[in-house]
N, C-alpha and C positions, 0 to 999 in steps of 0.2 A: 782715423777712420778705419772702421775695421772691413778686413777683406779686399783693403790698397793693396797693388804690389808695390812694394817698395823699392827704389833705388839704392840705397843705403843699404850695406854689407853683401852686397850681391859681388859676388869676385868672379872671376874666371869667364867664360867665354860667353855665357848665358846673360850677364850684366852689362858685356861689354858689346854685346849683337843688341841687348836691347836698347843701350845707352845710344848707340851706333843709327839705330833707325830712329828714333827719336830725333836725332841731329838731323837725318834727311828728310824727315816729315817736314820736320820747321824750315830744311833749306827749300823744299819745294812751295811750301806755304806763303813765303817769302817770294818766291819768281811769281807765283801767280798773281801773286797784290791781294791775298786774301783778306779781308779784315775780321776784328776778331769773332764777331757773331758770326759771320759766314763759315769761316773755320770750326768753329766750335759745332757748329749746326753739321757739318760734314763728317764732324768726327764722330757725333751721336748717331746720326744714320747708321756709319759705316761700322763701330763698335757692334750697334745693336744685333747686326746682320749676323757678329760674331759670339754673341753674348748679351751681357748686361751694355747698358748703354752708357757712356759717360761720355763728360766735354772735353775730356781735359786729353791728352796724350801722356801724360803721365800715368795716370789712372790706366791705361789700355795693358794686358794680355800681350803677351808676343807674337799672338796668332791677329788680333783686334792693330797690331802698330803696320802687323805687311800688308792687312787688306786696306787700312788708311793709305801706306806708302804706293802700294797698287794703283788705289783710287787715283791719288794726284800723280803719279805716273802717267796716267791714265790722259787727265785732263791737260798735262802738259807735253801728252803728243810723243810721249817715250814708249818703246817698246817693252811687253811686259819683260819683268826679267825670267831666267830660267837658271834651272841648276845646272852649276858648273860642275859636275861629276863627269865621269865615263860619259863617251856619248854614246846613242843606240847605233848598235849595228844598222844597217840598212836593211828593209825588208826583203827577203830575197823573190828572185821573181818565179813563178810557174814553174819554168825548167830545173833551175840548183832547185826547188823542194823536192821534185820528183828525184833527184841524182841525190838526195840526202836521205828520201824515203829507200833508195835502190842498196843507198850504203849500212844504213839501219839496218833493215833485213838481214844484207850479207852477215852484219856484224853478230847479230841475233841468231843468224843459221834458219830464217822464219822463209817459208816461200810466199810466191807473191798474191797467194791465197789469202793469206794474215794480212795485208796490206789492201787488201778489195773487200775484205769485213770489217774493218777499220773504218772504212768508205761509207760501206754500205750505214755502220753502228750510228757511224759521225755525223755526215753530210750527208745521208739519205740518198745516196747515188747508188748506182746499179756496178759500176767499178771505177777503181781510182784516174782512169785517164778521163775522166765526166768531173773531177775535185778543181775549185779553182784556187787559187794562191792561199786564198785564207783558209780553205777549208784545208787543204795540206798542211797548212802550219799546224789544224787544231790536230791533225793525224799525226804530225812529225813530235809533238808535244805527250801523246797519247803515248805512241813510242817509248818516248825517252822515261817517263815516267814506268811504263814497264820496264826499263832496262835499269834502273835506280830500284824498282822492288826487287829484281830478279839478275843483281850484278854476274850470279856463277855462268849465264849462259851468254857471256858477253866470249869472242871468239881472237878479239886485240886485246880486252881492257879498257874498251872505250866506259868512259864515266861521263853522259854530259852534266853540264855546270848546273850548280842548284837556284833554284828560280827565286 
């Protein structure tokens, strides 16, 4: 059939993640009592959603097998899952923005003039002590992204990290 993905000759990690969900589709298909028109019928929904439609799990995309595994995840009361990477910092609150905005500056040589036009540009406020958490973040972000164009007028060295 042209336009399968095939199983066969697929090596290395991409074959064996897909081979890998496959196995959980079917063990979860299996807990549920699914039978096979029901299954089949969930798996064409759920493909479609992601592309072309098919019955099969075999036939599914890598992207078409997570949103199946999802799916009966899903139905079987399991938490979705999420990426195990870095986890996010915590958002910080009101106060550390304003003592990060305070430290930016210093580090910039900018007075606190640049930081109330910033305000003003950003969140449409009149000056920065009127900015609530998010809106400082979008300022604190505005910042660093000037100080990434313009690394010579950095006064430590500071580099924040790339997005």
């Amino acid at each position: 059939m042209a336009g399968k993905p095939s199983t066969k000759g697929r090596g290395g990690a991409a074959g064996s993640q897909r081979l890998a969900t496959i196995r959980a589709v079917q063990t979860m298909r299996r807990k549920l009592g699914l039978d096979d028109d029901v299954y089949r019928d969930l798996v064409a929904r759920v493909s479609a959603s992601c592309g072309v439609a098919v019955r099969s799990a075999a036939d599914c995309t890598q992207p078409q097998l997570d949103a199946i595994a999802a799916e009966l995840r899903l139905k079987l009361g399991q938490p979705a899952r999420t990426w195990k990477g870095k986890p996010r910092a915590a958002p910080l609150d009101r106060e550390a923005r304003m003592r990060k905005v305070e430290a930016l500056l210093a580090d910039q040589g900018r007075e606190w003039e640049y930081a109330h036009a910033l305000a003003r540009r950003i969140a449409k406020v009149e000056r920065l002590e009127f900015c609530d958490a998010a809106a400082l973040g979008k300022i604190i972000a505005a910042m660093e992204y000037d100080i990434r164009r313009h690394p010579e007028r950095s006064r430590t060295g500071y580099k924040p990290e790339p997005r």
